[in-house]
GUBADO-28334 format. One line per 5 residues: number of its first residue (from 1); their letters; for each residue y, x, z of N, C-alpha, C. Coordinates in Angstrom, 3 decimals, padded with zeros to 6 digits. Layout:
<atoms>
NUM> a> Y,X,Z,Y,X,Z,Y,X,Z ~ ...
</atoms>
This chain:
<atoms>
1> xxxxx> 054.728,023.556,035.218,054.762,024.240,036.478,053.929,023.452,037.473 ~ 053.117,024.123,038.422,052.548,022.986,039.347,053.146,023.228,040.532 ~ 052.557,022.089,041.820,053.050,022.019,042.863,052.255,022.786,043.697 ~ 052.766,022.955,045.074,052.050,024.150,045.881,051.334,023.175,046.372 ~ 050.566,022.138,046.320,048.976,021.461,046.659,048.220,021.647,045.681
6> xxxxx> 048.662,021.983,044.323,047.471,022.411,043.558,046.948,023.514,043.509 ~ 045.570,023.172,043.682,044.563,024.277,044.041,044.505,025.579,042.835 ~ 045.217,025.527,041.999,044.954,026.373,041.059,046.136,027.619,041.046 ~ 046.990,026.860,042.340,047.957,028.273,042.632,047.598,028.817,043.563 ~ 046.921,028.527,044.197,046.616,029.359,045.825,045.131,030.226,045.309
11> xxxxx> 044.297,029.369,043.741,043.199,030.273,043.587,042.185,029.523,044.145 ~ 040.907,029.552,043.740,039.969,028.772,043.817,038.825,029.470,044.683 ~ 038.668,029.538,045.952,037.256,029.923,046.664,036.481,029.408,045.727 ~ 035.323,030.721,045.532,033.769,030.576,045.208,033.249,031.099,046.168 ~ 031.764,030.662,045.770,030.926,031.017,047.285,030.633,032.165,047.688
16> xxxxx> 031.438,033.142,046.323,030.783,034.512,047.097,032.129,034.883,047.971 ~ 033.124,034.621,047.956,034.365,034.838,048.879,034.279,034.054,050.475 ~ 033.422,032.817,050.161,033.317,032.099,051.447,032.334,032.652,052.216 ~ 031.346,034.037,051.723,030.419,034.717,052.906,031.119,035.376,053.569 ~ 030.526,035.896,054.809,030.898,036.173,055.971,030.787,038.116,055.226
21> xxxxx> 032.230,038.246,055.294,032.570,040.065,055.140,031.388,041.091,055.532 ~ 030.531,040.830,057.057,029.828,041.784,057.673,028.320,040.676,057.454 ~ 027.631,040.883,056.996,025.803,040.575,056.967,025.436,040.276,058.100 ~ 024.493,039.790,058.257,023.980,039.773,059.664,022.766,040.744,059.863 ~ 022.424,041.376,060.915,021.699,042.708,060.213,020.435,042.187,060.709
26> xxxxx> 018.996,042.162,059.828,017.899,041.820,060.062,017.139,042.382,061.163 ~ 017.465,043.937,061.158,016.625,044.196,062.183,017.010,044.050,063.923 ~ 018.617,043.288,064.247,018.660,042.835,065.289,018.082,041.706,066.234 ~ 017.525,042.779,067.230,016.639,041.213,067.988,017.126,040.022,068.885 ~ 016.582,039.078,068.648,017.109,038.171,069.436,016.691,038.166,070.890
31> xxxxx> 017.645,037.272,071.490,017.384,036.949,072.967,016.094,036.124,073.134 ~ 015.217,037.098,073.882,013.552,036.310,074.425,013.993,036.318,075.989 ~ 013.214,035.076,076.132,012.651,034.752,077.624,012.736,036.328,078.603 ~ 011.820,037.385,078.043,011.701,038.481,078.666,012.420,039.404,078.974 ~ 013.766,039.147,077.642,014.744,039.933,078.057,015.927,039.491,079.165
36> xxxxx> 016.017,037.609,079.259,016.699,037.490,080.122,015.827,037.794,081.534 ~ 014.736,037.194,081.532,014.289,038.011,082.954,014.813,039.350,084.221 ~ 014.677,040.234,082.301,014.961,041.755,082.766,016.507,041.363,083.259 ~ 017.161,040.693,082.726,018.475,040.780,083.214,018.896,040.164,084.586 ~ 018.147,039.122,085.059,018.519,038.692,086.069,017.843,039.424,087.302
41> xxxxx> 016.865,040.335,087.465,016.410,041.192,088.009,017.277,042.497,088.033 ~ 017.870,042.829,086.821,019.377,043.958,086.816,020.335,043.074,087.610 ~ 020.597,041.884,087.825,021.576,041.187,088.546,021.573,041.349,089.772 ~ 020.099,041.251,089.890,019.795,040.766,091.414,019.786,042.208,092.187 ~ 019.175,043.248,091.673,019.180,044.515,091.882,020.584,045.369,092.186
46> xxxxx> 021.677,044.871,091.503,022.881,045.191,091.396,023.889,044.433,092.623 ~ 023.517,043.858,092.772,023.623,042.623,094.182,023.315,043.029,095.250 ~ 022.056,043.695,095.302,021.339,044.054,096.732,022.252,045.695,096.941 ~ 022.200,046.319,095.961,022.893,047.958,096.093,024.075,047.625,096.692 ~ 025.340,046.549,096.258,026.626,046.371,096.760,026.286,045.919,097.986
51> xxxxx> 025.688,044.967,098.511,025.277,044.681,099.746,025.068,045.861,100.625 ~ 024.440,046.659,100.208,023.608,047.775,101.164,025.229,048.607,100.985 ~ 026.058,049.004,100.346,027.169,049.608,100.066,027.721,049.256,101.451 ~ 028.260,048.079,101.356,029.530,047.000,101.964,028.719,047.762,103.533 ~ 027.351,046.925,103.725,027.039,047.195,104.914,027.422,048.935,105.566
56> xxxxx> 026.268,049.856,104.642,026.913,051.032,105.344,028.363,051.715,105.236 ~ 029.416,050.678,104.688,030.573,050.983,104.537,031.191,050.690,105.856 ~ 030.715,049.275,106.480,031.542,049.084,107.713,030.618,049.187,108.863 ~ 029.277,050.094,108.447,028.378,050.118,110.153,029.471,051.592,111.133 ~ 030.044,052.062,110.617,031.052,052.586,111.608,031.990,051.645,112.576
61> xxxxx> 032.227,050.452,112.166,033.505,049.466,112.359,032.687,049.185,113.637 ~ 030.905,048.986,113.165,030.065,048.867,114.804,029.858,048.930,115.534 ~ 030.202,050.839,115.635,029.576,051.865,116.010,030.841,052.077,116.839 ~ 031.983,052.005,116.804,032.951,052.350,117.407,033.323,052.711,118.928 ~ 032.580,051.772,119.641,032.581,051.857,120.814,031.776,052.766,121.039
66> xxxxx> 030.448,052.879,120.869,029.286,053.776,121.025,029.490,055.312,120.488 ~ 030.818,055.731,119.123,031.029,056.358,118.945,032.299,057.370,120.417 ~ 033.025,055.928,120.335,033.854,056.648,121.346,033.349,057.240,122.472 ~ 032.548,056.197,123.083,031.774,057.255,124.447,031.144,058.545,123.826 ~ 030.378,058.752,122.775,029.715,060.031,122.874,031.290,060.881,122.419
71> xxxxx> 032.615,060.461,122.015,033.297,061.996,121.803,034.244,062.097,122.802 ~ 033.899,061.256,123.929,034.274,061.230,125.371,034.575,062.314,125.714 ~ 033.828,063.401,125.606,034.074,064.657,126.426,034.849,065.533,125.666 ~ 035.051,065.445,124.741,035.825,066.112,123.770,037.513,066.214,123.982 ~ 037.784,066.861,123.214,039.450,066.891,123.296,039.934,065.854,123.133
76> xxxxx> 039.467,065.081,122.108,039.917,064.052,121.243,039.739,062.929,121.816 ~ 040.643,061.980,122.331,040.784,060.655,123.119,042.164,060.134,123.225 ~ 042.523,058.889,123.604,043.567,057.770,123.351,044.194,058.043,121.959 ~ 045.285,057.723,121.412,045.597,057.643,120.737,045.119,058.662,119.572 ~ 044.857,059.786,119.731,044.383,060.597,118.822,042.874,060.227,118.007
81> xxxxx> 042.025,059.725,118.619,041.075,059.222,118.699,040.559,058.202,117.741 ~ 041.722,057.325,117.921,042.121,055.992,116.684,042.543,056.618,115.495 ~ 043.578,057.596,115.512,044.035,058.482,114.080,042.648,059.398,113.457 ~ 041.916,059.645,114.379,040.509,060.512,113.691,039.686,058.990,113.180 ~ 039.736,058.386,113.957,038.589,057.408,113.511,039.140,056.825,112.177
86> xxxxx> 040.048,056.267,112.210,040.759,055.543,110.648,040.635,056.979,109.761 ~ 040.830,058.238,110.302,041.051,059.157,109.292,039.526,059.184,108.584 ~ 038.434,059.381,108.827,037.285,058.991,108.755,037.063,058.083,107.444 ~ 037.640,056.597,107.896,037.322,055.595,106.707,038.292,056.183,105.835 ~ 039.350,056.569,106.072,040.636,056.784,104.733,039.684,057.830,103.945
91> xxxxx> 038.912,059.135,104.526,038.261,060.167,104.251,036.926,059.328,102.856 ~ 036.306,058.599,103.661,035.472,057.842,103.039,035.176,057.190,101.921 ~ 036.693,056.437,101.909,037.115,055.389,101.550,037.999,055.670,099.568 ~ 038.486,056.853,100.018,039.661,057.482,099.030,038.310,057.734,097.522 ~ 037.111,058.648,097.627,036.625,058.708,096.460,036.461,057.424,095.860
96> xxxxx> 036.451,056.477,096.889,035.759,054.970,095.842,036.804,054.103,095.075 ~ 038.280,054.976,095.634,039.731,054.475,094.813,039.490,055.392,093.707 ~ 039.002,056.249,092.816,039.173,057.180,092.395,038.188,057.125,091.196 ~ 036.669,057.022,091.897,035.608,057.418,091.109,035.195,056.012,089.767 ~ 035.439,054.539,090.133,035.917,054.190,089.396,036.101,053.852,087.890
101> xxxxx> 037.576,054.850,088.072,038.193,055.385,087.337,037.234,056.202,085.753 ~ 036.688,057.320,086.441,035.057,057.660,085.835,033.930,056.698,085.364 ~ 033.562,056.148,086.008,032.522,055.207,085.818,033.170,054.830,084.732 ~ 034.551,053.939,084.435,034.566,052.747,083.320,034.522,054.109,082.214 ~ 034.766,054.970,081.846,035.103,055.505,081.168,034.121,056.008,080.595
106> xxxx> 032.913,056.607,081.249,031.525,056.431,081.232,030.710,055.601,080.181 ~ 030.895,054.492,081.096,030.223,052.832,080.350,030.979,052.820,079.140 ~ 032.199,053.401,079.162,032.988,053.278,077.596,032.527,054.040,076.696 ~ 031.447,055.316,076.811,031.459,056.050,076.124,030.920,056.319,076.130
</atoms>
């Protein structure tokens, strides 16, 4: 009977069991210089769009005062005024809780 350190009960790896299950596939290309380029230019590009986002997301937050005088003459003033204006960003604001949602699902598929 042998002991469970001898290799002849657990079975003997040969080298064709010690290759790797999946090949490595020849015609995949490797990472060049040119392709990281392209990528840090998709970085940088992707950087500047959120920037420009953020900004025209809060040039209302700017505008506020300048907004209020022009709806001066309007019905709409003191307290009501503040509930339209936040209603505005909530208005704004709600597809980008949402859409998201889409996008990953998108990129997933």
């Amino acid at each position: 009977m042998s002991s469970l350190s001898d290799a002849s009960a657990y079975g003997s790896a040969t080298d064709s069991e010690r290759t790797p299950l999946v090949a490595p596939n020849p015609a995949e290309k490797k990472v060049t210089r040119a392709s990281l380029k392209i990528r840090w230019l998709v970085l940088t590009l992707s950087s500047l769009m959120l920037v420009g986002n953020y900004y025209c997301y809060d040039n209302p937050s700017a505008l506020k005062t300048q907004l209020h005088e022009y709806f001066k003459g309007t019905s709409t003033g003191g307290d009501e005024w503040e509930t339209n204006f936040a209603l505005m960003y909530s208005v704004y604001s709600f597809p980008n809780t949402v859409l998201p949602f889409f996008g990953g699902f998108l990129v997933d598929y």
